[in-house]
N, C-alpha and C positions, 0 to 999 in steps of 0.2 A: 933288492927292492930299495926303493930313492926313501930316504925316513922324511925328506921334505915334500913329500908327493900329498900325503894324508892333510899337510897345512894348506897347500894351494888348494888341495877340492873343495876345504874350506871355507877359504877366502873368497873362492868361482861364487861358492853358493851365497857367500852373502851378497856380492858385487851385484847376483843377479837379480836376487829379492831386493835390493834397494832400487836396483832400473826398475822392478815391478811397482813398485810402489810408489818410487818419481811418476812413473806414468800415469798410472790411475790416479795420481794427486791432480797431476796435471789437469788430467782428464776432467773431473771433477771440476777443476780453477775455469775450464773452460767453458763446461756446462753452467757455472753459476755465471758468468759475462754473456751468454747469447743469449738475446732478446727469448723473454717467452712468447709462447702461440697467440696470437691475438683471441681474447674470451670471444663467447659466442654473445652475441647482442643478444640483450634481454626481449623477451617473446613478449608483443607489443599487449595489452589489458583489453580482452575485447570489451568489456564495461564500460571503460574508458572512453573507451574509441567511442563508442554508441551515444555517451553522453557529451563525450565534444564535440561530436558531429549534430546533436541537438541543439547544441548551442549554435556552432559556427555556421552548418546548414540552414538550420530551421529556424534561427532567430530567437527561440527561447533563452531569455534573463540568463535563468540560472537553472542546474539540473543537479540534484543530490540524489544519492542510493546508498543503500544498507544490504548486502548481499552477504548469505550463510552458508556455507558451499558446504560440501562432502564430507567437510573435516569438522563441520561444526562449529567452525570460526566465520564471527561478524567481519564483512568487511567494508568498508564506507570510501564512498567517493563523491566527488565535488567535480564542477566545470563550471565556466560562468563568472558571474558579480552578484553578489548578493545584495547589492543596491545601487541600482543604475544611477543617482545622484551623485551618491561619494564614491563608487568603484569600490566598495569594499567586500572582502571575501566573502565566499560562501561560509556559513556557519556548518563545519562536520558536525552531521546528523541533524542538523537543526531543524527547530517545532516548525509544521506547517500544516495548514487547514485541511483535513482529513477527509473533509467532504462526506459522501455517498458511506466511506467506511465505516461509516457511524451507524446505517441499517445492521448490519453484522452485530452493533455491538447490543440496539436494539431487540434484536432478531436473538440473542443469546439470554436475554432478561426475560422477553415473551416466553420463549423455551424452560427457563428456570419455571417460570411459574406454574408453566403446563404442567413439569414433575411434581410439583409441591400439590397437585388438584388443584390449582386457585383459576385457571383459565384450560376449556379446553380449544386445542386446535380446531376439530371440525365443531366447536359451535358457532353460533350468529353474532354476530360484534355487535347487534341491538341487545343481546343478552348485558353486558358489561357498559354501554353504552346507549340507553335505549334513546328512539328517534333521533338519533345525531345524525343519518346519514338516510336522506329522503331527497328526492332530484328528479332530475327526467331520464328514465332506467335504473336506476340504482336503488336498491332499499337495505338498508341496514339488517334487516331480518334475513334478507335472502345473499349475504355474504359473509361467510365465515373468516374466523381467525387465520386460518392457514393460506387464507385467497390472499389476506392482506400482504403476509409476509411473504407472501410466492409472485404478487403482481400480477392473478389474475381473478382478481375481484372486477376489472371495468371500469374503477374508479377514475377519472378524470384527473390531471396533472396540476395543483393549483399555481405550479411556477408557472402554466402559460396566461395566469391570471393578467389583465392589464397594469394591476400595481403594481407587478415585480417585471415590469418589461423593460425597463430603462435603472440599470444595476448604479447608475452614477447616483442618481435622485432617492436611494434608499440605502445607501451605504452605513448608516448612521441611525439609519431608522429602528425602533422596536416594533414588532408585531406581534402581538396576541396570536396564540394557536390557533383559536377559532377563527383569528381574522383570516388568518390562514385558508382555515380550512373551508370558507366562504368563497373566496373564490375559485373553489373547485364545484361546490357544491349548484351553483349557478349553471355550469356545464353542463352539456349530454354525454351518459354515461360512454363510453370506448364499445363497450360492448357487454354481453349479459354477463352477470358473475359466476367465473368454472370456465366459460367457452373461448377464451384466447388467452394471452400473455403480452402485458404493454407494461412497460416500466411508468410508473408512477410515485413522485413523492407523496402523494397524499398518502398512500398506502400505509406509510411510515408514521405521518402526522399520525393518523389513525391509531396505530399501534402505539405511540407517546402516549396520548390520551387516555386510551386501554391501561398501561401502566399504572400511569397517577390514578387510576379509578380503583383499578383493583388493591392497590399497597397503600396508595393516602399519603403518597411520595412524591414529589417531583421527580420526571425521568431522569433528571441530571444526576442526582442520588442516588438513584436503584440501580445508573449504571458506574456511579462510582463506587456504591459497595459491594455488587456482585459482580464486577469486572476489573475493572481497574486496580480499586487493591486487591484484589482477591488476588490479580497474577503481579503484582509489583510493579505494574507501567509506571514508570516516576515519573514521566512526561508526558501524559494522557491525561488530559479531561473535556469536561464539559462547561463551556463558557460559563462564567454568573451572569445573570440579569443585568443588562446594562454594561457588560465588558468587552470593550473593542478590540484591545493590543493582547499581543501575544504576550506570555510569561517567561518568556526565555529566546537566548539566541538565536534567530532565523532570518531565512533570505526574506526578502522584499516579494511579495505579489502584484502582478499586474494586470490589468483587465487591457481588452484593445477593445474600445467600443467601434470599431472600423479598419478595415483594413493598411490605409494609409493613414491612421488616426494616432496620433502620439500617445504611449501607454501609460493608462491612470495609476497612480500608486494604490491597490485595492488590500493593502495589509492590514489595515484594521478597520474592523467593519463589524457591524451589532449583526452578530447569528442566529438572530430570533427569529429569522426571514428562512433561515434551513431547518431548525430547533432540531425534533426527533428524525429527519432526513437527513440532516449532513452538518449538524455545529461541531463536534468532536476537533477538538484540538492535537497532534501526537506527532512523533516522530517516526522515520520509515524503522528504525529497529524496532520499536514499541512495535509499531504496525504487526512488523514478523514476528516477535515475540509474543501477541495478540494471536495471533492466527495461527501459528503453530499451537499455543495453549487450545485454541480451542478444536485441534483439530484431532492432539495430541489426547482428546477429552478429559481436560483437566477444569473443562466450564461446564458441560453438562452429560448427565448420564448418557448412557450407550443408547438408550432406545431412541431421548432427543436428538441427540447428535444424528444420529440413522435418520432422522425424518428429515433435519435439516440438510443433508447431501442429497434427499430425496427429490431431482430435480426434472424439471420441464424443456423444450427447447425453448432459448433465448435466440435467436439466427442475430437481431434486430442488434444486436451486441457483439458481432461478428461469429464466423465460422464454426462450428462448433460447439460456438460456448452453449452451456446449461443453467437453470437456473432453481437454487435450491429454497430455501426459507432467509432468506438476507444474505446468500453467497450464492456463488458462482464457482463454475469450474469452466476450464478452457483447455483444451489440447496443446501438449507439446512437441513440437517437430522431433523431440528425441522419444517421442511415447510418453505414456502417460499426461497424468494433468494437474496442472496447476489450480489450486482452492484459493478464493479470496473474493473480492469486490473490487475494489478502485473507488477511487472518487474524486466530484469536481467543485471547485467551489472559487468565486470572481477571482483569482490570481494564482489560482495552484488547480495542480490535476496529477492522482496519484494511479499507479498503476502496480501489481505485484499479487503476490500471494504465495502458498506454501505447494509442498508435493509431498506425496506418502510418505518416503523417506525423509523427509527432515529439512531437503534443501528451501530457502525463502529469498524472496528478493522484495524491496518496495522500493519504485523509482518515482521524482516527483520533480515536476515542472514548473516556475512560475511564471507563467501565463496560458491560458486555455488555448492549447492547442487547435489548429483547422485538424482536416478528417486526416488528410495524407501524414501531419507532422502525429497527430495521435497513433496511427497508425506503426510509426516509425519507434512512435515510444514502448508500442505492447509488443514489436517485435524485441526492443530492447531488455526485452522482462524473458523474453523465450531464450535470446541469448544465456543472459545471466544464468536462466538456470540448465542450459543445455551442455557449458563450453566444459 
């Protein structure tokens, strides 16, 4: 036997485990110098998309949203100029005039006090109010609380009143409730109270004044202490007397009094002309935050809350929708339904609301859409909460 044989197997094995190892070094050295895979482009925001297509299609200023998805996270977006003068951004999340949303918060006071026995639903609003509302068809005696807050009392619209026809010439103006409520009351009633459903602001004026009667409050009060702070909206309220500007960072509103007509700056403006129909000032999270609390029933007992989902056909409102005691529900192309209101008011139009599970959206506009761009906006809402 060779006694040098046992050294060379040796040597073989190391010689060959060092080729192994050159290689796969190699191998490695070469792996790290080839270009990597190109990533996959990021999956474009249908959010997005919806609201720079509002913009860049439809001509709307500026478009902001607050959107709460599955996971329970806020998430905010912008497109647009928040002020067509200077071109400056959109404020994220920024305060804008809540309009119409302000019934809901209404409609959630009225309801407190139902529970408390201080007002009942099916009584006469002449009971809490007596002879306020006397007309041609209409009587205060023969329409109840619940008609007011459901929209089918008959009551007459006092925004078609002649004073508030021309939105340039009262921008600045203060109106008394009553003056308000005068020129509705001039009117022929829509129809007997109980027997159809028409959207009315008076409805609402009505239920303000109900308020201040029964608590000895101003509604602006009763719904800052039983709403506002009760859920922690820090950017939610209700104008003071005589307060035109907003209180915090927001886009610019704009009115078109015409179609080819250059748009009026309509961002501050005396809301004594909407008062208990639509002053409420807030932000679209506030909004969801707003409407989730109360749907969540953290604003009123189970039986309230049960009467206010308790709803009617709205068609007049589009497809579907329903209509409760100061909300609304609407169908979702993916099932189920979205709970909320919207609202409009001279330079903004808000649209959104919550679903059983938890998802919210509030999308807002500044400037009042025609039917087709409104249109485009609530489909914008179905998105949100569908993708």
């Amino acid at each position: 036997m060779n006694e040098h044989a046992p050294q060379r197997r040796a040597r073989h094995i190391r010689l060959v485990r060092y080729a192994m190892t050159a290689t796969a070094t190699a191998g490695l050295a070469l792996t790290a110098l080839a270009p990597a895979p190109a990533a996959a482009a990021p999956r474009p925001d249908s959010v997005q998309q919806r609201l720079d297509a509002l913009v860049k299609e439809d001509g709307m200023p500026a478009a902001l949203a607050t959107v709460k998805g599955r996971d329970g996270r806020n998430r905010t977006y912008t497109a647009g100029v928040g002020d067509l003068a200077t071109g400056a951004r959109v404020p994220v999340d920024g305060q804008i005039r809540a309009g119409s949303n302000t019934k809901a918060f209404v409609a959630v006071v009225v309801l407190q006090l139902v529970a408390e026995g201080k007002v009942g639903l099916d009584t006469a609003v002449d009971t809490y109010l007596p002879g306020l509302l006397r007309g041609d068809g209409f009587d205060g005696r023969n329409i109840t609380v619940r008609q007011l807050l459901q929209h089918t009392s008959g009551l007459p619209d006092y925004m078609d009143a002649s004073a508030l026809a021309d939105f340039t010439t009262i921008q600045y103006r203060w109106f008394e409730p009553r003056e308000l409520l005068d020129g509705a009351l001039v009117q022929k009633a829509r129809f007997p109270a109980g027997s159809g459903w028409e959207y009315s602001n008076t409805n609402y004026l009505v239920a303000g004044l109900l308020i201040q009667k029964v608590t000895g409050r101003p509604f602006g009060e009763e719904v800052t202490k039983r709403v506002v702070d009760r859920i922690g909206l820090r950017h939610t309220y209700v104008p003071a007397a005589g307060e035109t500007a907003l209180r915090e960072a927001h886009p610019h509103g704009y009115l078109r009094t015409a179609p080819d007509a250059p748009l009026v700056d309509y961002t501050a403006m005396d809301t004594s002309m909407a008062w208990a129909a639509g002053a409420v000032v807030s932000t679209n999270t506030d909004l969801n935050a707003f409407y989730g609390a109360l749907l969540g029933g953290r604003l009123l007992p189970a039986a309230q809350l049960a009467q206010m989902r308790t709803t009617v056909p709205a068609e007049l409102l589009g497809d579907g929708v329903r209509y409760g005691l100061g909300i609304q529900s609407r169908p979702l192309t993916c099932g189920g339904l979205v709970w909320g209101h919207g609202g409009t008011s001279p330079g903004f139009r808000t649209r959104g609301g919550v679903t059983e599970d938890g998802r919210a959206v509030n999308i807002t506009v500044t400037v009042i859409p025609d039917a087709a761009t409104g249109k485009r906006l609530t489909d914008a809402v179905d998105v949100a909460l569908c993708r």
